[in-house]
OpenMM code with the backbone's topology and positions (N, CA, C; nanometers):
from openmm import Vec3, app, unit

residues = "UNK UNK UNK UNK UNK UNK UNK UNK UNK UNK UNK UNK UNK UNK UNK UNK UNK UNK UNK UNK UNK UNK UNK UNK UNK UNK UNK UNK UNK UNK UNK UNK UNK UNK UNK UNK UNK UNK UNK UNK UNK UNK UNK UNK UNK UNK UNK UNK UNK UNK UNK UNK UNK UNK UNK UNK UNK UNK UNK UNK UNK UNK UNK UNK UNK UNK UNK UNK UNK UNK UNK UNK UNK UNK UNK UNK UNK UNK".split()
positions = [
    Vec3(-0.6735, -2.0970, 2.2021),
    Vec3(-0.6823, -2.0321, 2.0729),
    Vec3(-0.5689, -2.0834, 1.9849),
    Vec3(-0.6066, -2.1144, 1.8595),
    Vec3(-0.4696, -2.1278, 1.7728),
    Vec3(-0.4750, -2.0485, 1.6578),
    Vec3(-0.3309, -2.0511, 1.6138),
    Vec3(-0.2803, -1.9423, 1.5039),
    Vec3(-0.2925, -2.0147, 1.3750),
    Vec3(-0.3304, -1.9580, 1.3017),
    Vec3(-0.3013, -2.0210, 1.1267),
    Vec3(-0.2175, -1.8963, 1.0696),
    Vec3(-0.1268, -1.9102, 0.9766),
    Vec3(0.0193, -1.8448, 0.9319),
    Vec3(-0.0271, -1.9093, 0.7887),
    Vec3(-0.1381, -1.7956, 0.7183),
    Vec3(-0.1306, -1.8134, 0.5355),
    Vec3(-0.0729, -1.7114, 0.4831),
    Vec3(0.0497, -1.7355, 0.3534),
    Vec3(0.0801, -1.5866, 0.3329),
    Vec3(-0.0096, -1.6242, 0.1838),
    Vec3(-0.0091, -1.5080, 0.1647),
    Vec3(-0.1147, -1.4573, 0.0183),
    Vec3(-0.0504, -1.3271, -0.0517),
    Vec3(-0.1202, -1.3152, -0.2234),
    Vec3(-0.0915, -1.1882, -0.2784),
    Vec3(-0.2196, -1.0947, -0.2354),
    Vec3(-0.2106, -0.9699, -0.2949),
    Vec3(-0.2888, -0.8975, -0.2364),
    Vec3(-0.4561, -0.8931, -0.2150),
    Vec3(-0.4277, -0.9902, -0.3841),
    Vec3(-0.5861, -1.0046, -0.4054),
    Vec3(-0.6557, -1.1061, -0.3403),
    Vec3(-0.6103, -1.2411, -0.3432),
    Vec3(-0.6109, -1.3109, -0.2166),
    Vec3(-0.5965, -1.2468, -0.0696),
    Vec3(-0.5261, -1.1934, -0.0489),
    Vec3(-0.5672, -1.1158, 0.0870),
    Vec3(-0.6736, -1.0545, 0.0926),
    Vec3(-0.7488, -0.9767, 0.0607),
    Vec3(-0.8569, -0.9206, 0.0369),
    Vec3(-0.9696, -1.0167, 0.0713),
    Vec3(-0.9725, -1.1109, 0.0046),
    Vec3(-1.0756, -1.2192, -0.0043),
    Vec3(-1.0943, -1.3205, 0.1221),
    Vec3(-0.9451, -1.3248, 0.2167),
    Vec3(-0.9312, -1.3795, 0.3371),
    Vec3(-0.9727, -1.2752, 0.4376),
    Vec3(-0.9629, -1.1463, 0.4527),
    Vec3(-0.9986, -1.0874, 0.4901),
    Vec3(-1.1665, -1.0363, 0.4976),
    Vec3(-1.1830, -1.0276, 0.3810),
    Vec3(-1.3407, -1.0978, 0.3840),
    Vec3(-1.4256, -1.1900, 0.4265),
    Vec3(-1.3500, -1.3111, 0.4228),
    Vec3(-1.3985, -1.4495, 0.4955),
    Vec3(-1.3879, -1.3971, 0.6507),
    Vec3(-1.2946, -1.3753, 0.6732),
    Vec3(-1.2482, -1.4010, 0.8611),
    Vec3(-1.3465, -1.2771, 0.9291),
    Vec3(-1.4082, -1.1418, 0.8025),
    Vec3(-1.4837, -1.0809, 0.8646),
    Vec3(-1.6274, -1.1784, 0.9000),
    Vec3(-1.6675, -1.2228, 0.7398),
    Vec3(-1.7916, -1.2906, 0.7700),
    Vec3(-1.8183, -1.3583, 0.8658),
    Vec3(-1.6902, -1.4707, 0.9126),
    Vec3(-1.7232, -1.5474, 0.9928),
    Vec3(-1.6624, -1.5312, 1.1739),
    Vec3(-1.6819, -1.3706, 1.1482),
    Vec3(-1.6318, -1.2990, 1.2663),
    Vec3(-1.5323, -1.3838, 1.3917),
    Vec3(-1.4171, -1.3857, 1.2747),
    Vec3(-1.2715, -1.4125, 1.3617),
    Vec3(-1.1375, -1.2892, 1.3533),
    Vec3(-1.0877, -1.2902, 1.4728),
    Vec3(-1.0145, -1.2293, 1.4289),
    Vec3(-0.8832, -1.2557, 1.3494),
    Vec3(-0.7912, -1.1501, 1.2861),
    Vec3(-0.6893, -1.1529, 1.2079),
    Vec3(-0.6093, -1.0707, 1.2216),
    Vec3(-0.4689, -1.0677, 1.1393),
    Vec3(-0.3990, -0.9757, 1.1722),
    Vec3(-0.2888, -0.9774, 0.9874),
    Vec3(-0.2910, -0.8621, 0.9500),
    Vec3(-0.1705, -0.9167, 0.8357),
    Vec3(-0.0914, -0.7913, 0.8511),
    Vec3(0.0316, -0.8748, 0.8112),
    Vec3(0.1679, -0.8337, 0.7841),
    Vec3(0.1839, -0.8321, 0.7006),
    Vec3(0.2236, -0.7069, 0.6380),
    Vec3(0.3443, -0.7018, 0.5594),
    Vec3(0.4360, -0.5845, 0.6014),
    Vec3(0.5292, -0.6562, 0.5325),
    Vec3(0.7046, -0.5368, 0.5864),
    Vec3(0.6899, -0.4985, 0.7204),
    Vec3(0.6765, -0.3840, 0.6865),
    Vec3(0.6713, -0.3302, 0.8530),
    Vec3(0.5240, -0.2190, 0.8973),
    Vec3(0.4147, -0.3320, 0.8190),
    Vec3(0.3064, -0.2824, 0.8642),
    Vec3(0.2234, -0.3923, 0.9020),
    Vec3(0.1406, -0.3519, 1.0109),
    Vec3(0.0405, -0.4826, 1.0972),
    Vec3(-0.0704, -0.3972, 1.0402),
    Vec3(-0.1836, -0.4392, 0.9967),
    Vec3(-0.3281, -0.4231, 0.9936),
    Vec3(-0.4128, -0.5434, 1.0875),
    Vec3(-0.4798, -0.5182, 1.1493),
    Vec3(-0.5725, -0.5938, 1.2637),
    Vec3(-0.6940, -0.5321, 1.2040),
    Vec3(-0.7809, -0.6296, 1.3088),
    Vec3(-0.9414, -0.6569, 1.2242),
    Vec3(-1.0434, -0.5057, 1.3052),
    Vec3(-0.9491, -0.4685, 1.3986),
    Vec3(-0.9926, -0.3264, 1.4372),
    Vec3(-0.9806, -0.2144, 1.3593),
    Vec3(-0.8725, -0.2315, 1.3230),
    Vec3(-0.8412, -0.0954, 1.2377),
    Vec3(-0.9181, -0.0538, 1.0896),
    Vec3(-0.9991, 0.0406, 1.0599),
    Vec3(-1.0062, 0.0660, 0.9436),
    Vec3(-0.9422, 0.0310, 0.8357),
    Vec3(-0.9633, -0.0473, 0.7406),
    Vec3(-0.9187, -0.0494, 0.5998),
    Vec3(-0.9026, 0.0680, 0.5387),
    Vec3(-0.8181, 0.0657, 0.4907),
    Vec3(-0.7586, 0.1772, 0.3810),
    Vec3(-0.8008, 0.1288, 0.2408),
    Vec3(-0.8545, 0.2592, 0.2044),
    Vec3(-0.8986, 0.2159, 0.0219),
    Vec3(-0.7898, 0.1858, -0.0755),
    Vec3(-0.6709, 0.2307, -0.0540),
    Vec3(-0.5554, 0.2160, -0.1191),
    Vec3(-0.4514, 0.0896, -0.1105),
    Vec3(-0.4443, 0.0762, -0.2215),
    Vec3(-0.3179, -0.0611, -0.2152),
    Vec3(-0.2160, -0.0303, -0.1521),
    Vec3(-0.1838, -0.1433, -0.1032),
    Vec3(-0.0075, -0.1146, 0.0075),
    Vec3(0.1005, -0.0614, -0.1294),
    Vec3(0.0985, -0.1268, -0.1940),
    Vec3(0.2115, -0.0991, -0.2861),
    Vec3(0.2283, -0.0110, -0.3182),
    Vec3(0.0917, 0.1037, -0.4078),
    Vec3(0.0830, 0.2134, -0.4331),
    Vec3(0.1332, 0.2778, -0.3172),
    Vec3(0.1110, 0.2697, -0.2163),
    Vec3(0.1145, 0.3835, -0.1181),
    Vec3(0.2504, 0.3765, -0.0563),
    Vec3(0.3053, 0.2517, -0.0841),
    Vec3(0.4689, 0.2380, -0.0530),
    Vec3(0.5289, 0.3296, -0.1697),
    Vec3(0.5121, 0.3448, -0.3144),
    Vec3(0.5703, 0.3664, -0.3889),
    Vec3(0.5767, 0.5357, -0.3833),
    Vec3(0.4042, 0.5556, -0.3359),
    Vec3(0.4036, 0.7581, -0.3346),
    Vec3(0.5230, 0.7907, -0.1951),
    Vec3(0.5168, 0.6761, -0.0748),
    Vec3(0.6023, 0.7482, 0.0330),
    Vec3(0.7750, 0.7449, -0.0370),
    Vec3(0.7834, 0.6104, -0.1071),
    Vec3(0.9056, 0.7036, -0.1542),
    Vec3(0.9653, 0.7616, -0.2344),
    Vec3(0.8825, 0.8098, -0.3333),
    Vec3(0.8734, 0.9106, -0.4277),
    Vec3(0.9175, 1.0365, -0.3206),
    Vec3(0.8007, 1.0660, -0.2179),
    Vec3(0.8117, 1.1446, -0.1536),
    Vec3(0.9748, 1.1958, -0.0797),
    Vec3(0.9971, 1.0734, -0.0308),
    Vec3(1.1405, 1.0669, 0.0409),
    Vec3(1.2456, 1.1121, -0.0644),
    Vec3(1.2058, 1.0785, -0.1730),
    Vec3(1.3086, 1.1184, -0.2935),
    Vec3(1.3225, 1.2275, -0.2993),
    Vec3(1.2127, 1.2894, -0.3494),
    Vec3(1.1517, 1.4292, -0.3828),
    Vec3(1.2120, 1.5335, -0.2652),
    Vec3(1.2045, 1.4972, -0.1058),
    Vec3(1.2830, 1.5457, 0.0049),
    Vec3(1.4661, 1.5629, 0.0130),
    Vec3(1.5499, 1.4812, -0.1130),
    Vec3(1.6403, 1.4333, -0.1327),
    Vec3(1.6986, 1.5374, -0.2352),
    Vec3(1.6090, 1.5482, -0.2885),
    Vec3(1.6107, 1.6832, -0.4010),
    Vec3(1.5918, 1.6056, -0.5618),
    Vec3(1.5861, 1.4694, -0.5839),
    Vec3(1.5522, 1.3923, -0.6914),
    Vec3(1.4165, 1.4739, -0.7664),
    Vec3(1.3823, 1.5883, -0.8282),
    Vec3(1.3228, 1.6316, -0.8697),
    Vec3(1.3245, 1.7042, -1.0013),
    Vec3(1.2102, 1.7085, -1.0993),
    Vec3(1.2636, 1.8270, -1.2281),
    Vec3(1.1267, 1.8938, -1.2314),
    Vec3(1.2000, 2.0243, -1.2550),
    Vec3(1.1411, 2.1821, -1.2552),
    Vec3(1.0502, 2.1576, -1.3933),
    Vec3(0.9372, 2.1442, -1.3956),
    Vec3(0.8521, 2.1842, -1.5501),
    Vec3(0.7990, 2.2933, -1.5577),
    Vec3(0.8953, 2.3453, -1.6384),
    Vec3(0.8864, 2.5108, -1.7016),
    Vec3(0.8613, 2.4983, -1.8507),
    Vec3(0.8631, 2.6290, -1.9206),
    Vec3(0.8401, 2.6479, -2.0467),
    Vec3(0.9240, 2.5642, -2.1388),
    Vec3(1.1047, 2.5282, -2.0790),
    Vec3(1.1586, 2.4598, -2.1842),
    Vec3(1.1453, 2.2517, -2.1600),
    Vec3(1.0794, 2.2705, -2.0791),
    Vec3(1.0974, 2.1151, -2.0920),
    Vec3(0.8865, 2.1083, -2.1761),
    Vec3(0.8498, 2.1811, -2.1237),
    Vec3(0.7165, 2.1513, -2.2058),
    Vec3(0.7020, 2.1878, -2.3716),
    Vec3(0.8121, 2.2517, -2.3847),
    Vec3(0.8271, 2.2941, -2.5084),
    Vec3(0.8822, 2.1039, -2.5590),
    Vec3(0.9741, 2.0802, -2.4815),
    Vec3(1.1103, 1.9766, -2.5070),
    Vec3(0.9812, 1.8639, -2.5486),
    Vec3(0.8789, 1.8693, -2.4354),
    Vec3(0.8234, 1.6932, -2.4298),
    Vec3(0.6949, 1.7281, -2.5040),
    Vec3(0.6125, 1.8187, -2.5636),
    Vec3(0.5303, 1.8696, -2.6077),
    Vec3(0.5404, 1.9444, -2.7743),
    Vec3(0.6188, 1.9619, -2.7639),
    Vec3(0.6511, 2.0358, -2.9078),
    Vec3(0.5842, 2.1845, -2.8944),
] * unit.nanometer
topology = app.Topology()
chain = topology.addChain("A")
for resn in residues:
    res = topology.addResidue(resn, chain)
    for name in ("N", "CA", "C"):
        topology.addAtom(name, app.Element.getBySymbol(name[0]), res)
C-alpha cells in the first residue's frame, strides 16, 4: 500500500474527499489535533466554525462575558 501526503484548503478538501469516496479508497485528514477517517461520519459543520464556538465557549467558562440587560439594549439600540 502507499501513502499520498496532499495538504489542501477546506474547499478543496471536500472535493478530495469526494473523489477518494467515489473511487472507494481509503483516507484520512488532519488537521491540528483532529483525524477524520473515511469511517467516521462527516460532520455538517466547518472545522473552523466549530473551533471558533469551542473557544468562545472556553472563554465564556473564563468569565469573558457581558450581561444584556435593559442598559446596554437601551446603550446599542436606542
Amino acid at each position: 500500500m502507499n501513502t499520498i501526503v496532499i495538504k489542501a484548503d477546506n474547499k478543496l478538501t471536500k472535493a478530495l474527499i469526494a473523489f477518494c469516496k467515489a473511487l472507494g479508497l481509503t483516507y484520512e485528514v488532519k488537521k491540528e489535533d483532529t483525524i477524520i477517517t473515511c469511517n467516521e461520519e462527516e460532520s455538517p459543520y466547518d472545522t473552523e466554525f466549530v473551533k471558533m464556538i469551542l473557544e468562545r465557549a472556553e472563554s465564556a467558562k473564563k468569565g469573558n462575558t457581558v450581561v444584556f440587560d435593559d442598559e446596554l439594549r437601551e446603550k446599542l439600540f436606542g
